[in-house]
Structure formats: C-alpha cells, structure tokens
C-alpha positions in Angstrom: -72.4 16.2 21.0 -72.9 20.1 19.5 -75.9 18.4 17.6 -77.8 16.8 20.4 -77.5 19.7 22.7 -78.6 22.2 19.9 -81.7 20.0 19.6 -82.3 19.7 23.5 -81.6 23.5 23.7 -84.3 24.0 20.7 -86.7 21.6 21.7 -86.8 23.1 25.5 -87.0 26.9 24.0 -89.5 26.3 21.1 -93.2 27.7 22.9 -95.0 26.6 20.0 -95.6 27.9 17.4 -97.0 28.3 13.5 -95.9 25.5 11.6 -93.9 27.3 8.8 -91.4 28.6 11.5 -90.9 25.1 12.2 -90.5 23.6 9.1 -87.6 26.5 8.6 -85.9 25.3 11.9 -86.2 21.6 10.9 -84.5 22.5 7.6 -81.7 24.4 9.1 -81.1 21.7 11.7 -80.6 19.0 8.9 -78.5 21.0 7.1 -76.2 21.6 10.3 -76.3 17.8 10.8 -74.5 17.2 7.5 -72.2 20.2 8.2 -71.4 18.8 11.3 -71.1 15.2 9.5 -68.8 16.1 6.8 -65.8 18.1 8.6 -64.5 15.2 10.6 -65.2 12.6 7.9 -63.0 14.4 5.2 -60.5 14.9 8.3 -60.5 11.5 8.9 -60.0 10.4 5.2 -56.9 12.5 4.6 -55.2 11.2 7.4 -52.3 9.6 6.6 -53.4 6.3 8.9 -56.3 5.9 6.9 -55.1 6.3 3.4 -52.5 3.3 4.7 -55.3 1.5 6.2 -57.2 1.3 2.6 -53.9 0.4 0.7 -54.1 -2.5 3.4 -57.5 -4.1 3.4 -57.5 -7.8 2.7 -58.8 -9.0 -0.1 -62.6 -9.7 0.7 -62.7 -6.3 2.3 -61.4 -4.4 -1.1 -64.0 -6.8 -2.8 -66.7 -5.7 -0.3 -65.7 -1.8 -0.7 -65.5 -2.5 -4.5 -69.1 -3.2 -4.6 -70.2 -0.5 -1.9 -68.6 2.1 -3.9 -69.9 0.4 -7.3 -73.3 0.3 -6.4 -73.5 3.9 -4.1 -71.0 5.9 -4.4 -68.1 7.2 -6.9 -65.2 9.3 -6.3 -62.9 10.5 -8.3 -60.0 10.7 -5.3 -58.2 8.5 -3.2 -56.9 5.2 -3.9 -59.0 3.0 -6.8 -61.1 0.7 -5.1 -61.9 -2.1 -7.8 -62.5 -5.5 -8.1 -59.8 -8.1 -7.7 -59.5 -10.5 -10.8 -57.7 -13.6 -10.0 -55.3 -12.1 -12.9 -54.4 -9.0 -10.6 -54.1 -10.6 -7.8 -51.3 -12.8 -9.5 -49.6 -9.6 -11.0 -49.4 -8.2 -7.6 -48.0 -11.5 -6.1 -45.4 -11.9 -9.0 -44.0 -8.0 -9.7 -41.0 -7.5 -12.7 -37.5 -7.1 -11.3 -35.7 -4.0 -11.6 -33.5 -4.8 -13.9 -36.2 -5.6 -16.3 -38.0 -2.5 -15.6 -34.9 -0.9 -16.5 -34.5 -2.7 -19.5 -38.3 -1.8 -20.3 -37.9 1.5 -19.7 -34.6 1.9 -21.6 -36.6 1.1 -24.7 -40.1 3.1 -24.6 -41.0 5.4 -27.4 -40.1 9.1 -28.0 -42.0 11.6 -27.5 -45.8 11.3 -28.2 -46.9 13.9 -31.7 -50.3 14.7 -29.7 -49.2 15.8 -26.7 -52.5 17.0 -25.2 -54.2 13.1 -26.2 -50.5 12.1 -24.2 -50.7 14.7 -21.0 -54.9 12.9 -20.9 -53.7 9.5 -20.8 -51.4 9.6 -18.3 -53.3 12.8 -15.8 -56.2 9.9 -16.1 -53.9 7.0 -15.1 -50.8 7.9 -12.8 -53.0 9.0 -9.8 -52.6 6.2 -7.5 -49.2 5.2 -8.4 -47.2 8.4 -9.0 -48.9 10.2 -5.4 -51.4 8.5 -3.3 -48.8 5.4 -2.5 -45.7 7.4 -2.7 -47.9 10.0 -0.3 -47.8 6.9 2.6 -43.9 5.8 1.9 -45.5 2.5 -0.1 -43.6 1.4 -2.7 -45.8 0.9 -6.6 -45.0 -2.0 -8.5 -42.5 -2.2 -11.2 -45.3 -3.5 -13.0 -47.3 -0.6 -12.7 -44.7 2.1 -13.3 -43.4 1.1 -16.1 -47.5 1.3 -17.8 -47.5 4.6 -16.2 -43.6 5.8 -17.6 -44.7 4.4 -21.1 -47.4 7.4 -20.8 -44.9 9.6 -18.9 -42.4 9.7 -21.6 -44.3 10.8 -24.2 -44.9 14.3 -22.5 -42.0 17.1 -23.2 -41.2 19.5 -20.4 -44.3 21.9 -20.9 -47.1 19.5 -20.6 -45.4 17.2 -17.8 -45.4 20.8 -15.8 -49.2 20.9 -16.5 -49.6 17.6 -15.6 -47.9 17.9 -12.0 -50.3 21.2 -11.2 -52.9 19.1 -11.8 -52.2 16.6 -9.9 -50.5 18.5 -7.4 -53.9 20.7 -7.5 -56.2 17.2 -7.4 -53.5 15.7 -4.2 -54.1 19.3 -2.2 -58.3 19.0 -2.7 -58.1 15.5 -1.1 -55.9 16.6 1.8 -57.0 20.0 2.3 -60.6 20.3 1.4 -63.9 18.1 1.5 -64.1 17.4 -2.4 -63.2 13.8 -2.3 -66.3 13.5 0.1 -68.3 15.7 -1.9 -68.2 14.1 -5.1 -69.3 10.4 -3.3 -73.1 10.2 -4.4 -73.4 9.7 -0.5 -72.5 13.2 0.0 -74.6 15.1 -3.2 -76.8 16.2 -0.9 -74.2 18.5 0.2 -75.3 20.0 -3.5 -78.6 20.6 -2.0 -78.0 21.9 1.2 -77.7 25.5 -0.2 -81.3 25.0 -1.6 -82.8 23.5 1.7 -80.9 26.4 3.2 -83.3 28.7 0.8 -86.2 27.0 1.4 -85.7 28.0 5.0 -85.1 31.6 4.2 -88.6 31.8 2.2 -90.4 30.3 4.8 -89.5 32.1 6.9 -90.1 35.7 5.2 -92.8 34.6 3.7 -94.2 34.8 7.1 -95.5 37.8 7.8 -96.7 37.2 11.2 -94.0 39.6 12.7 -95.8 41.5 15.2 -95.4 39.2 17.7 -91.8 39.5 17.6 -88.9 42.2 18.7 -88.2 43.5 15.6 -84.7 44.0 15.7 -84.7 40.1 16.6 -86.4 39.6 13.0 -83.9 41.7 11.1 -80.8 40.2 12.8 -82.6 36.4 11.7 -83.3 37.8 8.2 -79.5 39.1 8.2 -78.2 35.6 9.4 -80.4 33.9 7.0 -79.1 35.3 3.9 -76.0 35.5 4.4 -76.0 31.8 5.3 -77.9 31.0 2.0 -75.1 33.6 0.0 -72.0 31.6 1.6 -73.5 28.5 0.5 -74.4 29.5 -3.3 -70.7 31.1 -3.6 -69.3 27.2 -3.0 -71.3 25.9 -5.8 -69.8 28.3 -7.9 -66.2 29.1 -7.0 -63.9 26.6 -7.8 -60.8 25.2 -5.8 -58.0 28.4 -7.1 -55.8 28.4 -4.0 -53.2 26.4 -6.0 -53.4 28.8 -9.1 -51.5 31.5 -7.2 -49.0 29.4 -5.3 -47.8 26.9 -7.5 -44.7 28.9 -9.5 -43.8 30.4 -6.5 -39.6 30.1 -6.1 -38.5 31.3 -2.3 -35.1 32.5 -2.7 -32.7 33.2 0.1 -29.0 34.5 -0.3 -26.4 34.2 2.6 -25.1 37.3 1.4 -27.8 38.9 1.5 -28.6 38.1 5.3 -25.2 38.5 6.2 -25.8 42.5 4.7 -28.6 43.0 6.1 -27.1 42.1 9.6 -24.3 44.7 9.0 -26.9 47.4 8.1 -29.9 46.6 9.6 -33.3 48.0 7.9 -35.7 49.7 10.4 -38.0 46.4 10.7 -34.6 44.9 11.5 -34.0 47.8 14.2 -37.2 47.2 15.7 -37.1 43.2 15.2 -33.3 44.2 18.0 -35.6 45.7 20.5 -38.0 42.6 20.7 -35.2 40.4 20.9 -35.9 38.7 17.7 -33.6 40.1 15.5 -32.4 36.9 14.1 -35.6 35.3 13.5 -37.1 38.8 11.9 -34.0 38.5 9.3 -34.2 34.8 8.7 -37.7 35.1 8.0 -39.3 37.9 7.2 -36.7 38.8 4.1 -37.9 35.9 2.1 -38.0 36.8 -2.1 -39.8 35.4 -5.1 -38.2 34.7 -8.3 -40.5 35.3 -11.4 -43.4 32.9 -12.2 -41.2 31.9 -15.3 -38.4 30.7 -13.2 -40.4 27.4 -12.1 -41.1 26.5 -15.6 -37.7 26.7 -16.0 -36.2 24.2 -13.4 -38.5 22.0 -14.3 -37.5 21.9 -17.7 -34.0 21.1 -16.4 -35.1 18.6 -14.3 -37.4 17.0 -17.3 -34.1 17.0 -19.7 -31.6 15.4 -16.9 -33.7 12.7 -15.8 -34.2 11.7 -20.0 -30.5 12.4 -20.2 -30.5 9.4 -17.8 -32.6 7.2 -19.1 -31.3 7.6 -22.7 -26.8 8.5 -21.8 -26.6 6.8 -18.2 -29.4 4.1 -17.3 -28.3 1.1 -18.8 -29.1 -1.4 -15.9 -30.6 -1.8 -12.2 -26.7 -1.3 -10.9 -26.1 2.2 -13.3 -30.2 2.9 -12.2 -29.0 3.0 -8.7 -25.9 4.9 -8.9 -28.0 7.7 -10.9 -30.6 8.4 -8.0 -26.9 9.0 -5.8 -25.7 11.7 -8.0 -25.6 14.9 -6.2 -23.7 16.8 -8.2 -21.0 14.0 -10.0 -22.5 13.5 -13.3 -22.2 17.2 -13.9 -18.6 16.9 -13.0 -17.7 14.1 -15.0 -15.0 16.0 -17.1 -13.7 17.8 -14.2 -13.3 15.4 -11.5 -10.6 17.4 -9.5 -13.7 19.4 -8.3 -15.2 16.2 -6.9 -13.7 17.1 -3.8 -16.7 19.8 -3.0 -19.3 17.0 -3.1 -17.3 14.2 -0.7 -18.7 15.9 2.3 -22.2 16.6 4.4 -25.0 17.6 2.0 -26.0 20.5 4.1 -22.2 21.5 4.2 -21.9 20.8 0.4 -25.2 22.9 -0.8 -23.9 25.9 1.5 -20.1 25.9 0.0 -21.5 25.7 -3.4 -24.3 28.6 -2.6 -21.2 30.9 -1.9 -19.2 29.8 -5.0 -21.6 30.3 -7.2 -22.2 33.8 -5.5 -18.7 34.6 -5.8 -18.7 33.7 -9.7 -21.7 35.4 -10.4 -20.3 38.7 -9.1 -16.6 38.5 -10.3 -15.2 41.3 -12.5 -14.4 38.7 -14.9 -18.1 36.9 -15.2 -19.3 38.3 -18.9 -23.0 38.6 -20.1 -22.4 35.0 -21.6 -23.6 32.8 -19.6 -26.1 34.9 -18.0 -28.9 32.8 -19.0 -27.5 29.4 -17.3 -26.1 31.8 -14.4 -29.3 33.0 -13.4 -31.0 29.4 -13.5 -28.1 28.5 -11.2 -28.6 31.4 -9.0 -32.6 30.5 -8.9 -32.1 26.9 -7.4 -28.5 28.3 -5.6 -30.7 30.5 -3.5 -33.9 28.3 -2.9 -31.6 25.7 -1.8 -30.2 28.3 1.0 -33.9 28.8 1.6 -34.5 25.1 2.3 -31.6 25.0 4.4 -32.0 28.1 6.8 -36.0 27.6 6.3 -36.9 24.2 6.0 -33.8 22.3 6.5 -36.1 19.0 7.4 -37.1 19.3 3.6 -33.3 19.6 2.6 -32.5 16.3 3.8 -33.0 14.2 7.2 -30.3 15.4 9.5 -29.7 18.9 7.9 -27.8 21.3 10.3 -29.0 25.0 10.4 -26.4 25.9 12.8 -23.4 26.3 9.4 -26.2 29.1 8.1 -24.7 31.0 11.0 -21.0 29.4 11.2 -20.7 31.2 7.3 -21.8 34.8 8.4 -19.7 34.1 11.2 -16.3 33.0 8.7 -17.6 36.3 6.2 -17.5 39.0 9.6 -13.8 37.2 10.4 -12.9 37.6 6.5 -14.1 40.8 6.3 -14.1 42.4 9.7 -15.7 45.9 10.0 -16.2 46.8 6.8 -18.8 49.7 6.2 -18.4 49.8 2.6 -19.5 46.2 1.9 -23.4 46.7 2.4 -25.0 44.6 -0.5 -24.2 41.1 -1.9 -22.2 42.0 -5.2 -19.7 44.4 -3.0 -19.6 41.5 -0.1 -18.5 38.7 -2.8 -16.0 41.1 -4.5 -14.6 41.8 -1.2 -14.4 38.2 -0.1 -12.8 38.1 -3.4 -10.0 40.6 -2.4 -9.1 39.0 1.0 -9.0 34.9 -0.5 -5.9 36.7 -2.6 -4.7 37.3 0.6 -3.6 33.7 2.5 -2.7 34.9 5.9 -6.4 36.8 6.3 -8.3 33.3 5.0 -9.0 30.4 6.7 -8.8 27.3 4.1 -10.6 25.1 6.8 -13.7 27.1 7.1 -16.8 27.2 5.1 -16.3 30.8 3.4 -12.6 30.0 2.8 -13.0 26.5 0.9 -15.8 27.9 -0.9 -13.8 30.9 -2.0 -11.2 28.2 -2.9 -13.7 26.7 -5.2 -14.9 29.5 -6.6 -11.0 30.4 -7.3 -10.8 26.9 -9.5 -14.6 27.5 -11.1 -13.0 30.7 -12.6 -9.6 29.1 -13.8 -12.1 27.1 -16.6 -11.7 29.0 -19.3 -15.2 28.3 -21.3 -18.1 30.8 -19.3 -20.8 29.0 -21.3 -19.1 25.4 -20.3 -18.5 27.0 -17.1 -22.1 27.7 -15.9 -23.4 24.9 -17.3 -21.6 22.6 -15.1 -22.8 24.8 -12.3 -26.4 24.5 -13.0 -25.8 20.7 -13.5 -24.3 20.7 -10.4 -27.6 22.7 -8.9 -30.0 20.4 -10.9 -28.8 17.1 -9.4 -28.5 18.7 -5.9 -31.8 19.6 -6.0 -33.2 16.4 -7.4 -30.9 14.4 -4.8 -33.3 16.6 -2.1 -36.2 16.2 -3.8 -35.8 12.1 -3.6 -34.8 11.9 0.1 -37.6 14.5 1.6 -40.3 12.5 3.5 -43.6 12.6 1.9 -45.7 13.4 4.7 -43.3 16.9 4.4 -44.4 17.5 0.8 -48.0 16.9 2.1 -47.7 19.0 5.0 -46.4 22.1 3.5 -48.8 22.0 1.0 -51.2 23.5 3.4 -49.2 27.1 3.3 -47.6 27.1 -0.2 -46.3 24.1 -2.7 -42.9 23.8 -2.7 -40.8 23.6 -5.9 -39.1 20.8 -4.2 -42.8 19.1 -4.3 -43.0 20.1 -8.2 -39.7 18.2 -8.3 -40.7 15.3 -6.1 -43.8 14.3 -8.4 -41.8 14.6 -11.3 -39.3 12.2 -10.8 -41.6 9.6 -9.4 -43.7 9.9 -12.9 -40.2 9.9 -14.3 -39.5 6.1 -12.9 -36.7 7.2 -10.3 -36.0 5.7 -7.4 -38.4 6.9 -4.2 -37.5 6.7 -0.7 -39.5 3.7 0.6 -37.9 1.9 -2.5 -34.3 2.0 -0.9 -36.0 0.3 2.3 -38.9 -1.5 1.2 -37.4 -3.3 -1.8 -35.6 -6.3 -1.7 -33.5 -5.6 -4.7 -30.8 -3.2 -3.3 -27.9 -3.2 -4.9 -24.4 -2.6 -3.0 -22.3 -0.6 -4.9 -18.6 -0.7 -5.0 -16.4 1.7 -5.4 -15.0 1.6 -8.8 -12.7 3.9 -10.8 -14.4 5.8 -13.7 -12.2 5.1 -16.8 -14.6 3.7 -19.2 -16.6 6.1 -21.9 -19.8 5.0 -23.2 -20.7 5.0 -26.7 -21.5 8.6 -26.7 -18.6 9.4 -25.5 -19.5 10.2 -21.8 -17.7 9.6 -18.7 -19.7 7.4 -16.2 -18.6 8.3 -12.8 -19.4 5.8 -9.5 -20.0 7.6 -6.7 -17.6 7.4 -3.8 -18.7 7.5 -0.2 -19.5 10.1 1.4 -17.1 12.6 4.2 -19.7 13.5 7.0 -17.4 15.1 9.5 -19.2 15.6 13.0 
C-alpha cells in the first residue's frame, strides 16, 4: 500500500522534467520496492508458524521446494530442504528406539585428536537437528542424533562452547535479522541496491541544471542522498557482532543483596520510593555481571556432567530417563540425608539452596579452600535467583515469584531492626547468630530451613568435598531448568541478550539429552518406579532413583 501511494503521489507531482532526474527517481523507487519487500518476508520466515509449516510439507511439496531452491536459490539457514530418496523416506518411517540409541551412544569414541577438523564437522551438520526442530517443540529422530552425538562427542569443553556461539550466533541472524533472505540468490540484488542507490546519487549531481531549483531544496536532496548511499555501503561491510558482546554475559542476583538494599536504600532507591516503584527499581535495576570467564566455566561443568552420564550413569533408556530428572540427586548420592532439600517445589528448592549456599559462603569457618568450586557455585547460585525474581517463566513452567518476597519477609522477622546488618556477608552471619537461637527461628519458613541446611552443609567435614557437592547440586539444577524452559522463550529473549540458560539448552540437546517435546511427543516413555538406591555400579557409584516430588500449594 506505502508503495502504490508513493508512486501515485510521484507520478501526480512530477511536472516533467530532464530525463536524468528521472532515471534517479526510477532507481530509488526500485530500491524502496525491495526494501519494502524484504522486511515482512524475513518477518514472515522467522515466525514460529512458518518454520512448523516447512517441517510439515508433504512430500511432493518438499520435492517441489527441493527443486525451486536447487535450481534458484540457496540458503544457508532454515530447515534443509532436499530431495526425498525412497531410502529417507523409510528411515524417517522406521526411527531406532531409545534404548538402542542409548546403547549407541554408550559406545561412541573419545574425544576426537583434531578438534578444529571435529568442532567443522559437527557446526556443518547439527543445524537442523540440534536448533531449528528443537526451536518449534519437534522432536529429531533417534536416527539422526545419534550421527550428530557421534560428532558431538568428540569436542572437549572449549570447542563445544565455540560451537554453541556459533550456532547460537547463526539461530539469532535467522530470527532476528534478514540474512537468511539475503543470502537466497532471489534476494542478491539486495547486494546491489547500495550500487543502484549510487547510481542515483551521480545522476543526480551530475546534473548541474540547478538554477531552476530552491537551493536549499538541492542541498537537503544531496544530504539525503548520501547518507542513504553511506547507510547502505556500511551493511556490506559490517558484519552481524550483536552476539559478540552478549553472549558471556552471567546476570547475577543475590536475595541478600536486595534484602540490604531495602534496609538502606541507595538514592535511586529513594527516588525509585517517591514514584511508587520502589520494588520494581530494586528488583530490576540492581542486576550484576559476573566476569566473561565465568560462562566458560559453567559450561565446562555442564560439558563434564552430562559425559559423566553417558560414561558412570547412562546404561539404558530407563537410567537415560531418570538422569534428565536429576535436579540435584546425583550430586547427593553419598549424602542422601540431604535429599530432603530437593523433595519439594523447584522454585522453593532453588531459593532455599540460594540462601544455604550464601550462608556457607560467608561463615567464619569457610577457608580459602574451596574458593574455586565456591565461587562457581555462587555464579549459577545467584543467576538462578535472577531467573527466578527476573524471568521465573524461564525457571520452570509454574515458577512462583511471590517466595522472592516471602524470604525478605522470614530475613526482617529473623533479624528485626537491625542497622548494623547493611551488606550480604554481615546479613548471613547474622542469620547465622539468630538460627543458634531456636525460639527466634522459624523451622517452617524458607530462611529458617535453609539456615537448617546450611547448619548440616557445614557439619561435613571435607570443604573441598563440601563445595563440590554444592556446585553439583547447582549444575544439575541448572541443567534440570535448562531442559524444561520452552523454546519459543530461549528464542524470544534472544532478542535483548542470550541467556546462559540458552548456552545450556543447546548444549544438552547436541549432548543427546532428553528435550521437552520428547517427554510428550514420544511414545517411548518410561514410568519409573520408585526403587531404593542400594546397588553400586562398577565404579563404585551410588545410582539414586528419584522419588516424587512434595509441591505444597
């Protein structure tokens, strides 16, 4: 519509005219139509409807698209549109079972002794399975994950993190920009619309017929000309960086820390009290960073405890399942009278786990020890607060940002007035103080079970075996998040900043675990029974069933 009144506005103002002027307008008018072309048709390809609709064409209209995109186009994103071979078709008809996927991926090879020939292979092949069908809630094919683990595996911790910016990188550019129409043969003349663009620039300065004109009318043209030409030459040029900055980010947010700054509000606080948004302002606007390093770091624990699993736990589809429950149970395998902190809510169990770990961190009797494994806990402790006062839908379906509140509420009781306590290591060694104290502590309330879990964390007497089982704790938590988080959430808040629960996400799909639509879409699930965990592998490790789940209302 903007086009054809553009051109009946032109065509009713134009009085005529030299020729060269013309041929300047009719340049800029085509390259407006293609502008005008392309927003809405890369809109309309990243919608999540569409990509479903091309995983869902029949076969003669793949076959037909196959050929059209053969013979006219090629891009290098979105789904693979190739032909069907009556041998693929019967592979997709007839998929492996789970259990011998397991069995298959029990058995693949170490790691690969060229690891950039390794991190090639599977950036050029895991595309479509590991994001574009996980990205709609579609299922992949046994068949085809195990090809794509078998390349997966081979990659240590450093070069799978490559791999997922990449990808991560390639899956924003098909959502977020027009590349994936750009690089379609269709669409190359976007590559020369900067040049038609110049073409109309030198004809028109190189008429010098001005004197007919206002001149200030001329310069503002001029002006708008080049500029227009300049914007266009920068695209060819810069590449797609927004990723580059954003990808390492950690968000970090500390109950403690909000509950301090609530006690002794900051002057943005003050003001934030006289607009009557003094909750929101501290909730929000007091977000941190850990350092760049400390991404590269979870995902190195994530990397080791899903090939922990395949090669200690995974032994079959039933152990396969019970390993995508842990939240927190493998790590506590050899100190199961702490189970207890996990047989509740998730949101309920992250937040009581968030203050132990606080309280442990800060305790007079915490030595420089375990500092290295404390801090990595600390890192996913606190962006696991931040997904649940932030983004609690990411947390998990059903998360309840109301307990955020309920714990500052159980600290003030604890606590009271309190002046001294203004920063978070003086808050936890004063919640400290009080839990000695029985009558002041509520054992029913957030604060006052975490504090009694705290209380038993300290009674191990190994710090190094200590804060390692915390960090386990923190790694499965996080991965157990990281499985049950809609995609179309990972997708969405890529558009502001990717998530290290994203990061996460991609990594244990290339990994071979178990992805939402599989515990819906699949016909394999297993029902698993309570059992009692008295049996020790060959390695001497405890496997523990998971047993259901408390959700109090």
């Amino acid at each position: 519509m903007k086009v054809v009144v553009a051109l009946y506005v032109f065509c009713k103002s134009w009085p005529g005219g030299p020729k060269r002027l013309l041929q300047a307008a009719i340049l800029l008018f085509v390259v407006g139509i293609f502008r005008s072309i392309q927003k809405p048709l890369a809109m309309k390809n990243a919608s999540i409807s569409n990509i479903v609709a091309s995983l869902s064409l029949s076969r003669s209209e793949q076959n037909e698209l196959a050929l059209f995109c053969g013979t006219i186009c090629y891009c290098s994103m979105g789904p693979r549109k190739l032909y069907i071979t009556k041998e693929g078709e019967r592979a997709e008809q007839k998929d492996i079972s789970l259990e011998e996927f397991v069995q298959k991926a029990t058995s693949l090879p170490e790691l690969a002794s060229d690891q950039g020939k390794a991190e090639g292979m599977a950036l050029r092949d895991s595309w479509e399975v590991n994001v574009y069908r996980p990205l709609v809630d579609i299922s992949a094919l046994y068949s085809d994950r195990i090809k794509n683990l078998q390349l997966f595996m081979a990659l240590d911790y450093q070069h799978a993190n490559s791999m997922s910016r990449e990808q991560l990188t390639k899956l924003f550019s098909f959502l977020y920009t027009k590349l994936a129409n750009i690089v379609c043969c269709f669409f190359c003349c976007h590559f020369w619309l900067p040049f038609l663009i110049l073409a109309s620039v030198i004809l028109f300065s190189t008429y010098h017929k001005y004197y007919d004109y206002n001149a200030t009318d001329v310069k503002v043209t001029h002006i708008l000309f080049w500029s227009t030409a300049l914007l266009d030459f920068l695209f060819l040029f810069v590449s797609v960086s927004i990723m580059e900055t954003e990808t390492d980010m950690v968000s970090q947010h500390n109950l403690l820390s909000f509950y301090a700054r609530k006690k002794r509000p900051t002057l943005l606080m003050k003001l934030a009290t006289l607009a009557c948004c003094k909750g929101y302002v501290n909730m929000h606007c007091y977000i941190e960073h850990a350092p760049a390093t400390s991404s590269l770091q979870v995902v190195e624990l994530v990397h080791g405890y899903v090939m922990d699993g395949w090669r200690r736990y995974i032994k079959d589809a039933a152990s396969y399942k019970r390993f995508n429950l842990h939240r927190g149970q493998w790590a506590l395998r050899r100190q199961r009278h702490l189970g207890w902190s996990l047989n509740m809510s998730f949101d309920r169990s992250v937040l009581l786990w968030h203050i132990a770990t606080d309280i442990c961190f800060h305790h007079q009797s915490t030595t420089p020890r375990g500092q290295e494994c404390a801090a990595r806990s600390r890192v996913i402790s606190n962006y696991m607060a931040y997904l649940l006062s932030i983004c609690s839908e990411m947390l998990i379906p059903g998360s309840r940002i109301g307990i955020f509140t309920i714990a500052c509420e159980d600290i003030e009781r604890m606590l009271g007035d309190n002046s001294a306590l203004h920063d978070e290591k003086g808050l936890a060694q004063g919640i400290i103080c009080r839990a000695q104290q029985p009558p002041l502590v509520d054992n029913t309330s957030i604060t006052g079970t975490a504090c009694r879990l705290a209380k038993m964390l300290m009674e191990l007497e190994d710090e190094v075996e200590r804060w390692e089982m915390v960090q386990g704790v923190w790694v499965e938590m996080l991965c157990y998040s990281a499985s049950r988080c809609r995609a179309y959430l990972h997708a969405k808040n890529m558009s502001e900043v990717t998530e290290l629960l994203t990061r996460v996400w991609f990594l244990l799909i290339s990994m071979g675990m178990e992805t939402l639509p599989d515990r819906f879409q699949k016909s394999e699930y297993l029902e698993i029974k309570e059992e009692k965990a008295e049996e020790n592998n060959d390695d001497g490790e405890d496997i523990v069933i998971e047993h259901k789940i408390n959700m109090p209302i």
